[in-house]
VEXMAR-303247 format. One record per residue (C-alpha): residue number from 1; residue in three letters; x, y, z. Coordinates in pm, 1 decimal, always signed. Example, Ala and Ser with C-alpha at 12.3 -4.5 7.8 and 13.67 -1.06 7.14 Angstrom:
PT  milo  kemar         u         v         w
PT     1    ala   +1230.0    -450.0    +780.0
PT     2    ser   +1367.0    -106.0    +714.0
This chain:
PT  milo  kemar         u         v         w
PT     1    unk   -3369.1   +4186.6     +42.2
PT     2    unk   -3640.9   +4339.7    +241.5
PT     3    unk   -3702.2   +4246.3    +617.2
PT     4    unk   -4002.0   +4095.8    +645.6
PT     5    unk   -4001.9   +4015.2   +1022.3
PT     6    unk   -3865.7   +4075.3   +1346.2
PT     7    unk   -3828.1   +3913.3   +1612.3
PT     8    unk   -3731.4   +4080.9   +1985.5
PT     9    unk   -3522.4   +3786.3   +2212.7
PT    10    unk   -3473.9   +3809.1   +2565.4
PT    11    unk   -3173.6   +3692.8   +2712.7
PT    12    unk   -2959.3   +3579.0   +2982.4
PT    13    unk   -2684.7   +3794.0   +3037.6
PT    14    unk   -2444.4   +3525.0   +3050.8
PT    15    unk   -2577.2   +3281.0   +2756.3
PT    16    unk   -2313.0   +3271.2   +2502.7
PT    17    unk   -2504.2   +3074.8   +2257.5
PT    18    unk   -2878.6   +3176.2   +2186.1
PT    19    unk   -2733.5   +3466.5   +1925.2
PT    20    unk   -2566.9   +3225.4   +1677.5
PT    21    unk   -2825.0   +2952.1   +1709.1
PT    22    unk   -3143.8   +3178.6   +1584.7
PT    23    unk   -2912.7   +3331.9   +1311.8
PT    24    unk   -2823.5   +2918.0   +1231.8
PT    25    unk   -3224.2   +2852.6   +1169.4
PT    26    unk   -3376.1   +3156.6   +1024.6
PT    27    unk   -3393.2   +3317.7    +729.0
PT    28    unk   -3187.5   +3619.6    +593.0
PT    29    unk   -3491.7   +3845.9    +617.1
PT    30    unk   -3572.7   +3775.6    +964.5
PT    31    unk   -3413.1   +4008.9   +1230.4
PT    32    unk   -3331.5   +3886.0   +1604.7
PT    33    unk   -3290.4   +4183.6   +1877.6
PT    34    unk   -3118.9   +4094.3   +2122.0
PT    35    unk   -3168.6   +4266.9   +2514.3
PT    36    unk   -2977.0   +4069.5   +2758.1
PT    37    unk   -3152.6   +4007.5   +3149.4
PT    38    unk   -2928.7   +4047.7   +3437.7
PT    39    unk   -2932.8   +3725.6   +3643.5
PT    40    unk   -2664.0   +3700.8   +3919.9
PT    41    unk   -2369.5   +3590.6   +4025.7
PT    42    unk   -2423.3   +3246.6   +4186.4
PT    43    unk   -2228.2   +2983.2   +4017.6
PT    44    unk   -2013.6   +2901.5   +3779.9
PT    45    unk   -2018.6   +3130.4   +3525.2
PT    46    unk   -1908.0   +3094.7   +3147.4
PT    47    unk   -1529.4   +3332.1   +3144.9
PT    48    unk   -1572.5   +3341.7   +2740.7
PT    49    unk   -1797.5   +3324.5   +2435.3
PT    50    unk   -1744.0   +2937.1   +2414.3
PT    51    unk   -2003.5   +2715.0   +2555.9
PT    52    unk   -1875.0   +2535.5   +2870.9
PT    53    unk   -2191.7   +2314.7   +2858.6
PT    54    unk   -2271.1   +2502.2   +3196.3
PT    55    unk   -2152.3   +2253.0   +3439.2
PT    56    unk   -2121.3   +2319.1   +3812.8
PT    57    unk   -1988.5   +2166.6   +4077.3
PT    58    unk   -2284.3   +2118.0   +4359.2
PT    59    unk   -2404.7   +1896.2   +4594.2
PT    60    unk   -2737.9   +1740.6   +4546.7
PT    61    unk   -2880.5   +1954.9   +4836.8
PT    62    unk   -2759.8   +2269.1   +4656.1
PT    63    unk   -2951.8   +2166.9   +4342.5
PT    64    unk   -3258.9   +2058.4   +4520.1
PT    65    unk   -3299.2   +2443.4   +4548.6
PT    66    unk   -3352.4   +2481.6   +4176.4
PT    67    unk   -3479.6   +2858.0   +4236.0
PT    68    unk   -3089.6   +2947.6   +4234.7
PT    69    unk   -2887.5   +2623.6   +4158.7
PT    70    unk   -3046.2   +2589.7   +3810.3
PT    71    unk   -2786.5   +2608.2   +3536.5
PT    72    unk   -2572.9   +2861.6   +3767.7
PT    73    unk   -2775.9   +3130.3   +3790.1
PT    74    unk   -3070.6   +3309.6   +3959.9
PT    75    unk   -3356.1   +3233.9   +3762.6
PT    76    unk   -3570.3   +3447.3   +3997.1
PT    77    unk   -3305.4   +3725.3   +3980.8
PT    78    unk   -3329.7   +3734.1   +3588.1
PT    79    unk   -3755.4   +3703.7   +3580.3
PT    80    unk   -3700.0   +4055.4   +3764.6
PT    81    unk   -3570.6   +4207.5   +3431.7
PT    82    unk   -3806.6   +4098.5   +3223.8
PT    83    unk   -4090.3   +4311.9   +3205.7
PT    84    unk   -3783.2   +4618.9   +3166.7
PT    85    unk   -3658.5   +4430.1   +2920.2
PT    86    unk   -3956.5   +4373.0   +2728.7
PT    87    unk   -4024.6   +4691.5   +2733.1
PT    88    unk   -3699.3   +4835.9   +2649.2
PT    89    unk   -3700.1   +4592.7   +2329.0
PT    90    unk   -4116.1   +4693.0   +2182.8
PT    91    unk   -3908.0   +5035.6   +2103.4
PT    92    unk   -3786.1   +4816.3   +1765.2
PT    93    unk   -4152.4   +4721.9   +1675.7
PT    94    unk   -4070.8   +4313.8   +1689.3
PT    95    unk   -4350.7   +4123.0   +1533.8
PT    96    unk   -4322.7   +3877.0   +1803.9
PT    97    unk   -4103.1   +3871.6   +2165.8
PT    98    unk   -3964.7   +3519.3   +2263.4
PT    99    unk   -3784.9   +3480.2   +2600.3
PT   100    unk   -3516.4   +3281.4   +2519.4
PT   101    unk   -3466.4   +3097.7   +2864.1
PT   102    unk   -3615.8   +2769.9   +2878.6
PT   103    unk   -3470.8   +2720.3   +3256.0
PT   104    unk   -3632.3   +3074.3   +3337.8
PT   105    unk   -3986.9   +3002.9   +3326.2
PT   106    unk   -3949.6   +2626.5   +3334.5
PT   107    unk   -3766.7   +2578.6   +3705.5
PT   108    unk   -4109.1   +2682.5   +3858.7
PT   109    unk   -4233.3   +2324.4   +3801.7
PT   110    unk   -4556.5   +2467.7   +3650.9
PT   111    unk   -4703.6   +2564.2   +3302.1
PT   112    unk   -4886.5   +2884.4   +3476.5
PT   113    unk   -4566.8   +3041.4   +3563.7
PT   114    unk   -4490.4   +3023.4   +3226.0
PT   115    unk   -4791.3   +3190.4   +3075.6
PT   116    unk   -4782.9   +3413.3   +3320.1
PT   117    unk   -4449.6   +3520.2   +3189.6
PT   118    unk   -4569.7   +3521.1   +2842.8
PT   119    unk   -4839.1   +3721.6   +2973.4
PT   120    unk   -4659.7   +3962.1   +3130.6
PT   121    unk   -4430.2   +4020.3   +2827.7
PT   122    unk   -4711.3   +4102.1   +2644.0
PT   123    unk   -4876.4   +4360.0   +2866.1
PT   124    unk   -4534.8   +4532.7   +2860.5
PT   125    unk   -4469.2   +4567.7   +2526.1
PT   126    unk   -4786.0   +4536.0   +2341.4
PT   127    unk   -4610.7   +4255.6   +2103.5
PT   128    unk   -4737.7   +3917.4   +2126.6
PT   129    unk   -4523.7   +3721.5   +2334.5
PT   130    unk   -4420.4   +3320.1   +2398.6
PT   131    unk   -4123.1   +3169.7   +2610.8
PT   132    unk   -3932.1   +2911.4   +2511.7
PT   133    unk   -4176.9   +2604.5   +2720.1
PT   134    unk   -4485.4   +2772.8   +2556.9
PT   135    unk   -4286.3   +2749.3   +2182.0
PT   136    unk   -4232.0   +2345.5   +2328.8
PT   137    unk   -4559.4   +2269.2   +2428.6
PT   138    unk   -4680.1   +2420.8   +2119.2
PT   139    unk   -4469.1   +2217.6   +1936.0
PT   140    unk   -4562.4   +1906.9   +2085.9
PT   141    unk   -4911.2   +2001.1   +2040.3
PT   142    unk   -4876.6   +2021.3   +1604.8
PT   143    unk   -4663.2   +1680.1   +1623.6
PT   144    unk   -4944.2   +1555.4   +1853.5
């Protein structure tokens, strides 16, 4: 069976799950690239390929400061790598790049940020680009 599409993913390096839930939804002759995005070493960290359901063990001052509390990691830290990695996956010729972090775009607080992101994908790479918020509002915008 031919491909007929492929898709470049950005990652966070220590998301366990993202590969086998795109390979759950799509078609055989879809591809998903994978390039992973460094983002710290604050928190509590999954130790194996299971999902822990990412819980940590904060006060509620500590995750007031969702720029590093978020999910465990630095979000800001991880936004770093992503014009390197968006760059480093356009190499494969992905029809379209999606930045598979819904927490790394969305723990700004504001929908600029995230096309901003988007935006900055795309300038990189030359491949059309959306994050995981912009795929939501999207969505939300067909179901109406």
């Amino acid at each position: 069976m031919p491909v007929t599409k492929r898709i470049g993913a950005l990652v966070p390096s220590t998301n366990p799950v993202v590969e086998p839930d795109f390979y759950r939804v799509l078609p055989h002759e879809i591809t998903v690239h994978f390039e992973r995005m460094f983002n710290g070493d604050w928190g509590n960290q999954p130790k194996s390929s299971e999902d822990t359901g990412h819980q940590i063990d904060i006060s509620s001052e500590e995750a007031a400061t969702v720029d590093t509390a978020l999910f465990g990691f630095d979000a800001d830290k991880m936004n770093e790598d992503v014009i390197r990695g968006a760059r480093s996956l356009s190499n494969i010729k992905p029809d379209i790049l999606v930045y598979a972090c819904t927490s790394g775009t969305y723990h700004k607080g504001y929908i600029r940020f995230d096309k901003e992101m988007s935006d900055e994908m795309q300038l990189a790479s030359g491949v059309e680009s959306i994050t995981a918020v912009g795929a939501c509002i999207e969505a939300f915008k067909f179901i109406g």
